[in-house]
N, C-alpha and C positions, 0 to 999 in steps of 0.2 A: 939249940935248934931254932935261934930265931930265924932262918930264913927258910926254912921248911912253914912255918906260923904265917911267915909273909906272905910263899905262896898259898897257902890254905885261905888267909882271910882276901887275899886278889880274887882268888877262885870259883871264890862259896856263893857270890853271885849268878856265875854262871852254870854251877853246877845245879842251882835250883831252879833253872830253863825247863831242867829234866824232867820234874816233876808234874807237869800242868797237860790241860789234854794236849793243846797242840806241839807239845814237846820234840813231836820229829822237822814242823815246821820250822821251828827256834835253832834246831840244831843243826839242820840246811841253812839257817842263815847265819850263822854262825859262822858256817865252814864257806861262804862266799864272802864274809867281811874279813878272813883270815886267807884266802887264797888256794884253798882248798875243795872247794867243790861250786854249786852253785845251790842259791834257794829255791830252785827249780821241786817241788812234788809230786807224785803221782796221784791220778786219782785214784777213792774221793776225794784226797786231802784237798785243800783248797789254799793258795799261796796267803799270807800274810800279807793284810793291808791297813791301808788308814793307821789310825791312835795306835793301836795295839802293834803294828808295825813299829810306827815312829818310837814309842818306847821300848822297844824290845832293841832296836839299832844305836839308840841313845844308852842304854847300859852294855852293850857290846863292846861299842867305842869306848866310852868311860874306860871299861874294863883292861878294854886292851893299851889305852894310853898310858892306863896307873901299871903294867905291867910291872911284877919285879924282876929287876936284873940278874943275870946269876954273878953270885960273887955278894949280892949285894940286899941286905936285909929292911 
């Protein structure tokens, strides 16, 4: 099962988006650097800015860069 392990360890970063308060924020943005939605909010929420922005977009990308291929472990 190495490449079930592959995607789990690509994953496990992004799966712990989920766990933090702004977690619906992260996963609006998410789904706009994936083509899927936009990081658009409702209120109260409030959009993601600044540091906290810039790092959360920087391990997205990562993320999505190192993707694994299927076929491929």
């Amino acid at each position: 099962m190495p490449e079930a392990r592959a995607l789990y360890e690509w994953f496990l970063p992004l799966l712990r988006l989920d766990v933090v308060p702004k977690f619906v924020q992260l996963i609006k943005l998410v789904q706009q650097e994936t083509g899927t939605g936009s990081e658009r909010v409702r209120p109260p929420r409030l959009k993601l800015e600044g540091k906290e922005r810039d790092e959360a977009l920087a391990l997205i990308r990562e993320r999505l860069a190192a993707r694994p291929r299927e076929g491929k472990a």
